[in-house]
Each structure stands twice: as structure tokens, then as C-alpha cells.
MARROTI-227709 format. One line per field, with one value per residue (C-alpha): x, y, z; residue in one letter; residue number from 1. Coordinates in Angstrom, 2 decimals. Example, Ala and Ser with C-alpha at 12.3 -4.5 7.8 and 13.67 -1.06 7.14 Angstrom:
<rs>
c1 <- 12.30/13.67
c2 <- -4.50/-1.06
c3 <- 7.80/7.14
r <- a/s
k <- 1/2
</rs>
This chain:
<rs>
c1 <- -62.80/-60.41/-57.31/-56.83/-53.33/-53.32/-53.66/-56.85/-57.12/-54.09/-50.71/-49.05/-46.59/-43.74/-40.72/-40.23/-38.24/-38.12/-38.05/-41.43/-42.73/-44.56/-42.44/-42.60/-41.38/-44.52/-46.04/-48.84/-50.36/-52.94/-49.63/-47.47/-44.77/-42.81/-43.87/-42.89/-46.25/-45.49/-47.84/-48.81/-50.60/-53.87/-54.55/-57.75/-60.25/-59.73/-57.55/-54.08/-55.53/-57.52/-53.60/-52.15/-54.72/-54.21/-50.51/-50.90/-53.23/-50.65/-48.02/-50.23/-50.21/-47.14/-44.88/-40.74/-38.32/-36.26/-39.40/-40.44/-43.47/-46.69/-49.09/-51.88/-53.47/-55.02/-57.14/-57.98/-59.91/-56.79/-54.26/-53.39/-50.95/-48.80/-47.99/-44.90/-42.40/-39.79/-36.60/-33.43/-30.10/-27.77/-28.66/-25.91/-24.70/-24.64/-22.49/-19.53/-19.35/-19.03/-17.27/-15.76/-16.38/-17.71/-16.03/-16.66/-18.14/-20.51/-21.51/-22.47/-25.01/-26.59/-27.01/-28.51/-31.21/-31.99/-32.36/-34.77/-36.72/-37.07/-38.02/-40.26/-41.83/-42.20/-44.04/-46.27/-47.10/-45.09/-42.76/-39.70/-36.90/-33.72/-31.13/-28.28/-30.03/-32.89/-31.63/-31.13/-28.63/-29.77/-27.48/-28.94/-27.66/-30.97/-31.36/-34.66/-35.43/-37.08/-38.59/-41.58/-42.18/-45.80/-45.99/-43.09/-43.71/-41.05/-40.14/-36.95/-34.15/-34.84/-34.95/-31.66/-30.33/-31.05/-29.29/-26.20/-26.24/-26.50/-24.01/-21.56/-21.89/-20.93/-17.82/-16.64/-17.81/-19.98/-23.16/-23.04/-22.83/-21.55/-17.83/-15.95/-14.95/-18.46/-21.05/-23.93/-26.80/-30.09/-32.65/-35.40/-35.99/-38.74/-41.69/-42.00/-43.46/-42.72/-39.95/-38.50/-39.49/-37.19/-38.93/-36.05/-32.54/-30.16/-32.44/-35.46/-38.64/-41.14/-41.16/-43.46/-41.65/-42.91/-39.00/-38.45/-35.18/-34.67/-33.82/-32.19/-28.46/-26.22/-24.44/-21.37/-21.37/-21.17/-18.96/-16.43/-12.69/-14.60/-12.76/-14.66/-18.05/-17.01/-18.38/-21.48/-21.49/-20.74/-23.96/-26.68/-25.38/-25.22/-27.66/-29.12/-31.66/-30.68/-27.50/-27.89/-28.12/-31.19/-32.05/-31.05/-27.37/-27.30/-27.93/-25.33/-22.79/-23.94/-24.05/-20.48/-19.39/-20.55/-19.51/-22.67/-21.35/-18.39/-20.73/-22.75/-19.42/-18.41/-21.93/-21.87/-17.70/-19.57/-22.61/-19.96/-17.89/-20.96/-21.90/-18.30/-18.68/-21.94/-20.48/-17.67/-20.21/-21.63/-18.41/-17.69/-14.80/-15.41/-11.72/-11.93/-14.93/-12.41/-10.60/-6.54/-4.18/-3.52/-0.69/1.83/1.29/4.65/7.83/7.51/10.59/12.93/13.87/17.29/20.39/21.07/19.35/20.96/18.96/15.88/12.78/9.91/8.06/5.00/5.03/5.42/1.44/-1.01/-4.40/-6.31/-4.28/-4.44/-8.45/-8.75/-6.80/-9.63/-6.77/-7.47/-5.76/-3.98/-1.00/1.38/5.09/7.81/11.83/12.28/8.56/4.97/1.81/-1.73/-4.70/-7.92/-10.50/-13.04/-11.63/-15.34/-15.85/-15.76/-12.41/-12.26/-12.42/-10.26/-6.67/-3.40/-0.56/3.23/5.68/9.46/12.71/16.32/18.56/22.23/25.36/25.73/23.59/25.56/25.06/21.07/21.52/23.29/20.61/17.54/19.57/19.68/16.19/14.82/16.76/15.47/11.83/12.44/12.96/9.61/7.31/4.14/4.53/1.53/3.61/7.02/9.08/8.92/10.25/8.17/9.50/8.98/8.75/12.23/15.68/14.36/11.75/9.55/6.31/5.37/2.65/2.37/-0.50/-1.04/-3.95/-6.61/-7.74/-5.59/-3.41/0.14/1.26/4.39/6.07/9.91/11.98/15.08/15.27/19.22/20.48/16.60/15.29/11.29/9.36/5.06/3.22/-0.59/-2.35/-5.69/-8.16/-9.36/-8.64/-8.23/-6.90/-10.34/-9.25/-5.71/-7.09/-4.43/-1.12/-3.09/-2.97/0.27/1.69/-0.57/0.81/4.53/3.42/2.62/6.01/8.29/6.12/6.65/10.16/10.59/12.41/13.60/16.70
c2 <- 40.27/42.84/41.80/42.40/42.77/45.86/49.00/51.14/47.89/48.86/49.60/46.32/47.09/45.23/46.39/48.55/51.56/52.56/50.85/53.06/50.93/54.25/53.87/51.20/49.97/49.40/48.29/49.94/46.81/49.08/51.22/48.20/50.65/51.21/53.97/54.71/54.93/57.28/57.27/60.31/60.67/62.99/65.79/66.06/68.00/71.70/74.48/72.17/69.11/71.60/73.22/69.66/68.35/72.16/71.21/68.24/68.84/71.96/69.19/66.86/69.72/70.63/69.31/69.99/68.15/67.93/67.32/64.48/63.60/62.91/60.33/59.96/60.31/57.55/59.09/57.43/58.61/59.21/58.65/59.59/57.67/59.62/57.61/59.23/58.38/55.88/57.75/55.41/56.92/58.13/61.31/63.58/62.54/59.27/59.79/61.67/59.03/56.83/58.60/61.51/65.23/66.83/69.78/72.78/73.10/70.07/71.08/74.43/72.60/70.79/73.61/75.35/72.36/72.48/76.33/75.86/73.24/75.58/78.72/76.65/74.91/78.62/80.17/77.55/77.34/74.21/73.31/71.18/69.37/69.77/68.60/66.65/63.30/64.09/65.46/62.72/62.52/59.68/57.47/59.75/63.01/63.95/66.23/65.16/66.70/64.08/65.50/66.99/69.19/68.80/69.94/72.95/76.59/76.89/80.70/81.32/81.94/78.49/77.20/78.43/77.54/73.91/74.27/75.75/72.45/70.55/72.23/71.93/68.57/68.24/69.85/68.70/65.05/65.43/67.51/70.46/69.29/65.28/66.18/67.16/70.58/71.77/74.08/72.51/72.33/73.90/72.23/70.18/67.31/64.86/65.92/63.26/59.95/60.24/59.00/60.69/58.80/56.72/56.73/55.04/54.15/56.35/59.13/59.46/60.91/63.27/63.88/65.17/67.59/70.73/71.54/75.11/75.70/78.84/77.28/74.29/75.85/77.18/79.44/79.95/80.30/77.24/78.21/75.69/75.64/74.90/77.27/79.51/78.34/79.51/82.98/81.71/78.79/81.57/83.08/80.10/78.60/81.85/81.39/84.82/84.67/88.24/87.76/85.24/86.10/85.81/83.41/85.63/86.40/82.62/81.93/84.43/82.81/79.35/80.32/81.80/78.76/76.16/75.83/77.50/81.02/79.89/78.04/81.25/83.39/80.26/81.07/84.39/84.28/82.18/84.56/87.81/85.52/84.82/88.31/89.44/86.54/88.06/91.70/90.53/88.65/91.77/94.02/94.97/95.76/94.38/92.69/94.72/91.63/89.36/87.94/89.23/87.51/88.30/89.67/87.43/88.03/89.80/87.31/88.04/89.68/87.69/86.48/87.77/85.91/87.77/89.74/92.44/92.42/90.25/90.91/91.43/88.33/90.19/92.07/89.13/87.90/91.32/91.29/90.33/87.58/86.71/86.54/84.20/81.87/82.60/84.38/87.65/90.39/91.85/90.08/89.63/90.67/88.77/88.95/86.69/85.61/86.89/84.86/85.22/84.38/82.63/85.47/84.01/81.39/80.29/79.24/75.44/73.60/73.65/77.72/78.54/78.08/79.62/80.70/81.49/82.69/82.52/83.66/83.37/85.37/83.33/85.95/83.57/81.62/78.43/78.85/79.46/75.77/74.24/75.64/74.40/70.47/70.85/71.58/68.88/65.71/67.08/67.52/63.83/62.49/64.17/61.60/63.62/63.24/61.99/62.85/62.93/66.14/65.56/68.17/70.82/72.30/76.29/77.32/79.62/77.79/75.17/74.12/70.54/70.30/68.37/67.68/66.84/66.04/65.57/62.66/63.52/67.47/69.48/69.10/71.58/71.80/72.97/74.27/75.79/77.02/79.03/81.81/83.18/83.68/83.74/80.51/80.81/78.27/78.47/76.63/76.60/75.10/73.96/72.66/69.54/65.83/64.54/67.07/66.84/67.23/68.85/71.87/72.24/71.69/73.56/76.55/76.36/76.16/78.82/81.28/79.80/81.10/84.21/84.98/84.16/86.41/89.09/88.28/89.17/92.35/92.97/93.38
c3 <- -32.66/-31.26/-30.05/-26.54/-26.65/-28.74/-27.45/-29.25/-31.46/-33.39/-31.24/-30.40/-27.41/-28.19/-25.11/-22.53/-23.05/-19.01/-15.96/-14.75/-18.05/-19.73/-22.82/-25.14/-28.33/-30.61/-33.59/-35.69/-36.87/-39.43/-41.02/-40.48/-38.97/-36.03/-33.05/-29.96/-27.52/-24.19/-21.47/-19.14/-16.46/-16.42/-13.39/-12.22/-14.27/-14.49/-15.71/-15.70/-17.39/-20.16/-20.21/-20.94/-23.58/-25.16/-25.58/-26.58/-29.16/-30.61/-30.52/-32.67/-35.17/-35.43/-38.08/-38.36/-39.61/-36.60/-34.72/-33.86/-35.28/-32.90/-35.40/-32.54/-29.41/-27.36/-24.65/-21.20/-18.64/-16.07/-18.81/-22.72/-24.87/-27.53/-30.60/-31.79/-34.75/-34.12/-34.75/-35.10/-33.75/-30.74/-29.03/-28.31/-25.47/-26.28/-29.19/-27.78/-25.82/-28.46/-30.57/-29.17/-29.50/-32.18/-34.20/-33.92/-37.44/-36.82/-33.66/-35.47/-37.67/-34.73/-32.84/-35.92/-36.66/-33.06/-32.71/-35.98/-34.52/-31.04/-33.14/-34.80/-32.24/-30.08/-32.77/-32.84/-29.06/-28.56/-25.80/-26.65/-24.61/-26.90/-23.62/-24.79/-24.49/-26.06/-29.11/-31.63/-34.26/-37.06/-39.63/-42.31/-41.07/-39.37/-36.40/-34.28/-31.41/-29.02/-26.07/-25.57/-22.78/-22.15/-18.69/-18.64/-18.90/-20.98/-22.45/-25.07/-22.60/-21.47/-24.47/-25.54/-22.18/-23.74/-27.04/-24.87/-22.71/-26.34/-27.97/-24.95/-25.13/-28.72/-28.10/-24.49/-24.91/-21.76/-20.30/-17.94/-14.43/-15.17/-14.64/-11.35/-12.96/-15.12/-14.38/-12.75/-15.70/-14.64/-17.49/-16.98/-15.05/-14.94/-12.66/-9.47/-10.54/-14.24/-16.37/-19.08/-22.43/-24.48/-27.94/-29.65/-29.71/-27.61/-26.03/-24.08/-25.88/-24.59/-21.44/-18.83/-16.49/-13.92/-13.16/-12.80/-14.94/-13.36/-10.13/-10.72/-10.90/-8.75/-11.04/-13.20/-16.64/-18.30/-21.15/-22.41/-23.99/-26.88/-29.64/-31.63/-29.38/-25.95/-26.28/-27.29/-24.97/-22.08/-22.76/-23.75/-19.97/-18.17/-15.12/-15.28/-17.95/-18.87/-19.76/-22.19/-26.11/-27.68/-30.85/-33.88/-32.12/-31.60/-35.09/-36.58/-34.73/-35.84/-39.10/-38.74/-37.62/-40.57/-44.52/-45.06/-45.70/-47.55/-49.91/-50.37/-50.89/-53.89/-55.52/-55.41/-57.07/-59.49/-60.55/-60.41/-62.89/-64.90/-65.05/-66.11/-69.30/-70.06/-70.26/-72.21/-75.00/-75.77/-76.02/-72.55/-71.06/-67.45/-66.90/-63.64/-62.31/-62.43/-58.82/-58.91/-57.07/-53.63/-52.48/-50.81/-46.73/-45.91/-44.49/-40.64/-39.19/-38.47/-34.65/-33.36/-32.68/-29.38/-27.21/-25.46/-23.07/-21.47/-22.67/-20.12/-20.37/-19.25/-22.75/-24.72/-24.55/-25.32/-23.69/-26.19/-26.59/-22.96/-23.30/-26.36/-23.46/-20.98/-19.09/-17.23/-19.53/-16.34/-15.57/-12.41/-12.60/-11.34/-11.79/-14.37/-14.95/-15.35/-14.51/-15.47/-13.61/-14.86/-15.96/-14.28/-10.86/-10.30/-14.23/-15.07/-15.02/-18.65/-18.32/-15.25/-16.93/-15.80/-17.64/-16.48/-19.01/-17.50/-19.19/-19.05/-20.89/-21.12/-22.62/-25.43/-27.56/-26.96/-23.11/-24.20/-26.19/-23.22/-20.88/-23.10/-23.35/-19.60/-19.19/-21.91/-19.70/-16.38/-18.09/-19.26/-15.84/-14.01/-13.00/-13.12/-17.05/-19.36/-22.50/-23.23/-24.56/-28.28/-30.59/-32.00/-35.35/-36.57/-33.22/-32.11/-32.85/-30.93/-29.16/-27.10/-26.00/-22.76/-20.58/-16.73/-14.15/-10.53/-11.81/-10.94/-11.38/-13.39/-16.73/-17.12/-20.96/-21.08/-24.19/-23.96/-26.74/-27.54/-29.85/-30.05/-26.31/-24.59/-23.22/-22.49/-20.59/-20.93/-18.88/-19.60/-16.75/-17.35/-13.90/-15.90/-16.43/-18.80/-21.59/-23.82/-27.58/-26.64/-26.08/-23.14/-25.79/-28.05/-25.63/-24.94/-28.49/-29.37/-26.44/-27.66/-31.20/-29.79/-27.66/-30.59/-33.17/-30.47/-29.85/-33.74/-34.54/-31.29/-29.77
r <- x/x/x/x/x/x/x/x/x/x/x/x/x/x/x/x/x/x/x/x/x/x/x/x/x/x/x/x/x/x/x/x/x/x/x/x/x/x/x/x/x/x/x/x/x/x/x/x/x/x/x/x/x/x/x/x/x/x/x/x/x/x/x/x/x/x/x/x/x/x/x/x/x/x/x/x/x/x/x/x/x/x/x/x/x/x/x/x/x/x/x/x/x/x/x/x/x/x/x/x/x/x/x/x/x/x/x/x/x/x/x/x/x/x/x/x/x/x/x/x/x/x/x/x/x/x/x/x/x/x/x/x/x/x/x/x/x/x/x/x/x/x/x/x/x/x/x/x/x/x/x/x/x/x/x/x/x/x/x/x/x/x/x/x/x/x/x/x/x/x/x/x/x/x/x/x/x/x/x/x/x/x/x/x/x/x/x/x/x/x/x/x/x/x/x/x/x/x/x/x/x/x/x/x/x/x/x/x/x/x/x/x/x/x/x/x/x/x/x/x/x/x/x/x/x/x/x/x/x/x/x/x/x/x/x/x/x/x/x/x/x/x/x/x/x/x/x/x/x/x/x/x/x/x/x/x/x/x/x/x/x/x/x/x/x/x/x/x/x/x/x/x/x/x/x/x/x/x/x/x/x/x/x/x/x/x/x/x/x/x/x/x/x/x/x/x/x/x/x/x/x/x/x/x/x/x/x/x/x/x/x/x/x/x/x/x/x/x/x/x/x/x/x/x/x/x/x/x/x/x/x/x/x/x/x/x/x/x/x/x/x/x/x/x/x/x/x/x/x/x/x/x/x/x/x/x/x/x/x/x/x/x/x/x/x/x/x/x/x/x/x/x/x/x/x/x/x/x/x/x/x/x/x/x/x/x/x/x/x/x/x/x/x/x/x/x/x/x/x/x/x/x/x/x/x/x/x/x/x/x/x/x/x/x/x/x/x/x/x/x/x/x/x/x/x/x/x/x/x/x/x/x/x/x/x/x/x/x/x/x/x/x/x/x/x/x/x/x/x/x/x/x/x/x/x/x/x/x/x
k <- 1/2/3/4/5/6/7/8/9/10/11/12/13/14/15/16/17/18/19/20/21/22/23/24/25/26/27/28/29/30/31/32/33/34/35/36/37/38/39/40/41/42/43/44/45/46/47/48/49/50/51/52/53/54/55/56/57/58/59/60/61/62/63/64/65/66/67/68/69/70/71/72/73/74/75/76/77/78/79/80/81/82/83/84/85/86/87/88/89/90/91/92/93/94/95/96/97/98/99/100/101/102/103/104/105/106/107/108/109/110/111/112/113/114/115/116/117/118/119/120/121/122/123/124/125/126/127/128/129/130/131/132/133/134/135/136/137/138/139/140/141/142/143/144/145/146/147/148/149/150/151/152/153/154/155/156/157/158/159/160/161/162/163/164/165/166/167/168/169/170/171/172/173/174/175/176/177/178/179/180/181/182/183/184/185/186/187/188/189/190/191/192/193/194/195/196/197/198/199/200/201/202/203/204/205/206/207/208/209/210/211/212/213/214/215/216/217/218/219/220/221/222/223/224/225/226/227/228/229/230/231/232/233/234/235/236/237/238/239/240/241/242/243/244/245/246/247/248/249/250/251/252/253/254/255/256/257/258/259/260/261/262/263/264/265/266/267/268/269/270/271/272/273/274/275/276/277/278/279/280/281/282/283/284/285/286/287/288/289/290/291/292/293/294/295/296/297/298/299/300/301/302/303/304/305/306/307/308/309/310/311/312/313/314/315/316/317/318/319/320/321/322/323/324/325/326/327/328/329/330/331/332/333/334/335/336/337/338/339/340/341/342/343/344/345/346/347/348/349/350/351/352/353/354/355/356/357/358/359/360/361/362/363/364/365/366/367/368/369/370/371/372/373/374/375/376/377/378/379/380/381/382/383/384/385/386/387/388/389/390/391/392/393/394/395/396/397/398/399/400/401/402/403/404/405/406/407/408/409/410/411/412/413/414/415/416/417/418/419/420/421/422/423/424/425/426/427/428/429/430/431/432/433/434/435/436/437/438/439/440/441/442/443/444/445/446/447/448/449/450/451/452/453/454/455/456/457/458/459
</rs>
């Protein structure tokens, strides 16, 4: 007799997996293995149910190893169940919040499985939801892509829009839109009456969802602080479709961004090497194949003990310079200072940093010393500090590295150093709490950096 417990005579539902109870833990008593079984709902008959049983069935098809896998269909008259892989893991939201961000180079290889498993999927007429908590990331190093967008009219832009939002998550430790200074996130959203999937541990599953992406922001770009990623990040989130990159540009960059390349550059040293042995076996003279030293980098010049006069502290940071900072490359003049703006004010908080360079030029170097000591105790004393002044060597004669906040919006890293008779102050301001990764101190030292290798050779 068939048991009336399971589902088609084989799925054994086992525990909800949302509160709307269309996802469920489950057993495949025949296989004796673990699925996740998703409800959805069935339109009337006509063009959109033949449209949802059309996707459906390419899904069933379609095989990717960051896909995951649909095993079966149980059809009902008003309602199908997908029988889908059970996928152990955190998705990647889940795990920067766990764990932290992710680096740069690891976020890289995410985005890349992700951006396969879209390209993939898009050749193949598939729609997938790759947002950041549907995108899975397993114990053994698998990438699986969760969600299934049955329902959405989903075209590439969108699509990469997605692998932005996943990406930026990686990086910043949160999604677009879920902090006070982010760019809202326009992906998908569930359509009324139906709950995202949660096929496993840490992320919902496919989901069913008629949200128009294309209206579900308000703007700005998106792009985080995130190093080497923010260009790209800029562009996947943009709101305009048109401005955002397309899948090969994201993929270069990617690919720029892992150990894959450098791996390819170690096997090709290894085949030149090979070839150079071979030539050499038979009587060649092909010393030239082989790698010669590299010139020492030359010894930068080195920083004066006295300045005859002040430098202008607007020269002391170039444009370029200005926008690896996400600065505006224009800067404002004062008497003894110069400030620059955020390139873009309506960018996320992460994005829309400040920076003020100020200068004081003492008569002696001693008075400079006196005038940094001075500076250090009062620095000490400010009770907007979240880190004390603590001593940064190789930077100037001297230098310490602070930061302060008002608690609740912003961060100001601070970095001031002497170099002969010149005291400089830098203060990189950055409209976010709390200082995610040090990117803020990182600024700062890195504009420091910058001033003293500029302050070189003059005089």
C-alpha cells in the first residue's frame, strides 16, 4: 500500500523550510537521499502557465555545477513540486556575517563561478537568482547557485546586476540597501503570496518572483570601497542598465583579480624553461630563454631636512591619486590646507569620502618635533577617539595614526607626520560606521604614503 505520508509515493517531507510552509526538508525514500521539495503555485491555463511549465521543464534539463540540480517534477493540478538537490552550506550573506568579509581575491572566484553558472544558465534559456542569499558557498569549496527564477523575465544586465549585489556582499560584509549608508538594491523579490525557497542550510532556494528589477531602485551606483572591485562593482550596481559592463568585461576583471593568471604565467615560465633545456640537449645556444635578474627598483630620493619654504599641500596628492580615494580629482585651496570633495556626494557611504591635507612649516626642525609632540598629547585627549595614536614607522621622521567618530555615521582617520621642518596632518573622512576592514586607515596611510613620496627631492 502507498504511504500516505509521502508525497508521489516517494518524497517524505520531513521540516519546514518557510513559515508560508512551501519549502521543506525531505527525504527520497527510493534514492535514500536528501532533497529539498519547493512548491509553486499554478496560473490558470493559458499562455503564462504554458510559459512556467516551459521553464521549468528547461530547468529540469539543465545541468551546472554551480547549479543547483532539479531531480524531479511532481505535477498537481493547481500546483507542481520541484525536487531539487539538498545543498549543505551558508549563502553569502550569511557568511560575512559569520565570518567577516571576504578578500578581494576570493570574492573574485565567487563572482567568477557565479558569472559561469549565469552564462550558462542564459544560453540555455534558464533564469537564475544568484542575490547574495541565494548563492551558496559549501564546506567543500563549492559555488551553488540556489534560486531559480521561474516566474522573472530576466535578461543579462539583470543578471549581472545580481552578481554585483553578490560580490558586494563578499567584500562589504552586507547587501546593497541593508545599511544606513548603501545603495538601495533593485533585484528580485518574491511575487505576492509566495515565499522565497530555503532548499538547505543558509539560503533560500528557487524562488518564484514577477518583480520588475528595473524598478525596484532608486538610484546611485552601488559601488563599494572594495579595492581593486569598486570599478567593477560601480558598474554591475549602476541603475541604468546601459551603463553597466557586460559579461566578458566582467570576467576579465575577475580573472584579473584571482591566482588564476599567475598560475598560467608559472606554467608558461615552466614550458619556456623546458623549451630552453630542450634547445640546449641538442647543441643550442638559447642562454638568452633563460629569466635574468631584475634590476634593483631605484632608492627613492631622499626627504629633506628643511624646507625653505611650504609646500602647497594641494600639489602633494595628483589626480589620479585623488580618484583611487574615490575623491574628486579637483581640489579646494586654502592658506595652509587643501580639501577634496567626494567624486560622487550621492554614492553610498562607503564611496562618498573626504580628504583634507593641512601643513605647517616651523623655521626649524626641532620647532617641527615640538609641534608634532604637541599635537600627538592633544590628539590623545579627544574624546571622539575609537583608536588611540599609535606610532607608524617608515612614514616621514615621524609619524601616528588615529581614528575618531561622531558614533553613529561617519569614521575620520587621521594620519600626521613630520618630515624635516613640515608637519602634515591627513584626515580621510569616510560617511560610514563602522570602519569595514580598515579601509578608512588604509586610506589615510595610503594618501600619507603619497605626500611624503612627493615631498621627496624637494626643497
Amino acid at each position: 500500500m502507498t504511504d500516505p505520508n509521502l508525497l508521489a509515493g516517494r518524497y517524505r517531507l520531513l521540516e519546514r523550510r518557510d513559515r508560508a510552509g512551501s519549502t521543506w526538508r525531505s527525504r527520497d525514500e527510493l534514492l535514500q537521499r536528501d532533497v529539498t521539495i519547493t512548491g509553486i503555485s499554478l496560473p490558470p491555463p493559458g499562455p503564462h502557465r504554458d510559459l512556467l511549465l516551459g521553464r521549468i521543464r528547461a530547468a529540469a534539463d539543465f545541468r551546472h555545477p554551480n547549479v543547483i540540480t532539479l531531480h524531479d517534477v511532481v505535477s498537481f493540478p493547481d500546483q507542481v513540486w520541484l525536487i531539487l538537490e539538498s545543498v549543505e552550506g551558508r549563502s553569502v550573506l550569511r557568511t560575512v556575517r559569520a565570518e567577516g568579509p571576504l578578500t578581494s581575491e576570493r570574492a573574485a572566484e565567487v563572482g567568477l563561478r557565479v558569472l559561469d553558472a549565469q552564462t550558462a544558465a542564459h544560453g540555455r534559456g534558464v533564469h537564475l537568482l544568484a542575490d547574495p542569499e541565494s548563492v551558496l558557498l559549501t564546506p567543500d569549496d563549492r559555488v551553488v547557485v540556489t534560486g531559480l527564477a521561474v516566474f522573472d523575465d530576466t535578461d543579462a544586465t539583470d543578471e549581472l546586476r545580481d552578481l554585483g549585489a553578490v560580490l558586494f556582499t563578499a567584500v562589504e560584509g552586507q547587501a546593497p540597501g541593508t545599511g544606513p549608508h548603501t545603495a538601495p538594491y533593485a533585484g528580485p523579490r518574491p511575487a505576492d503570496g509566495v515565499a522565497p525557497a530555503r532548499g538547505h542550510t543558509g539560503g533560500p532556494g528557487p524562488a518564484v518572483t514577477g518583480h520588475d528589477r528595473r524598478t525596484g531602485g532608486t538610484g546611485g551606483t552601488g559601488a563599494a570601497d572594495s579595492g581593486p572591485l569598486a570599478p567593477l562593482l560601480e558598474g554591475l550596481l549602476a541603475a541604468d542598465p546601459a551603463h553597466r559592463p557586460d559579461a566578458t568585461t566582467a570576467r576579465t576583471v575577475l580573472l584579473g583579480l584571482t591566482s588564476r593568471p599567475a598560475r598560467s604565467r608559472r606554467r608558461t615560465g615552466l614550458l619556456l624553461v623546458a623549451a630552453a633545456l630542450a634547445l640546449l640537449a641538442v647543441g643550442g645556444t638559447a642562454f638568452w630563454f633563460w629569466p635574468r635578474p631584475a634590476a634593483p627598483p631605484p632608492s627613492p630620493a631622499p626627504l629633506p631636512t628643511f624646507f625653505a619654504k611650504a609646500p602647497d599641500p594641494c600639489s602633494l596628492i595628483s589626480g589620479e591619486q585623488a580618484e583611487r580615494l574615490y575623491l574628486a580629482t579637483s581640489s579646494s585651496r586654502r592658506k595652509t590646507s587643501c580639501a577634496w570633495s567626494a567624486a560622487d556626494p550621492k554614492a553610498p557611504g562607503g564611496l562618498r569620502n573626504t580628504l583634507e591635507i593641512t601643513l605647517v612649516r616651523e623655521p626649524k626642525a626641532e620647532l617641527a618635533h615640538a609641534t608634532y609632540l604637541r599635537l600627538r598629547s592633544r590628539d590623545a585627549k579627544d574624546t571622539r577617539i575609537v583608536s588611540v595614536p599609535a606610532d607608524v614607522p617608515g612614514l616621514g621622521d615621524e609619524a601616528y595614526a588615529y581614528q575618531l567618530s561622531n558614533g553613529h555615521s561617519s569614521v575620520n582617520s587621521v594620519v600626521v607626520l613630520r618630515a624635516g621642518n613640515i608637519v602634515t596632518a591627513l584626515q580621510y573622512h569616510r560617511f560610514t560606521v563602522p570602519d569595514t576592514g580598515g579601509r578608512g586607515r588604509a586610506g589615510a596611510l595610503q594618501a600619507a604614503r603619497w605626500t611624503v613620496d612627493s615631498l621627496r627631492g624637494r626643497k
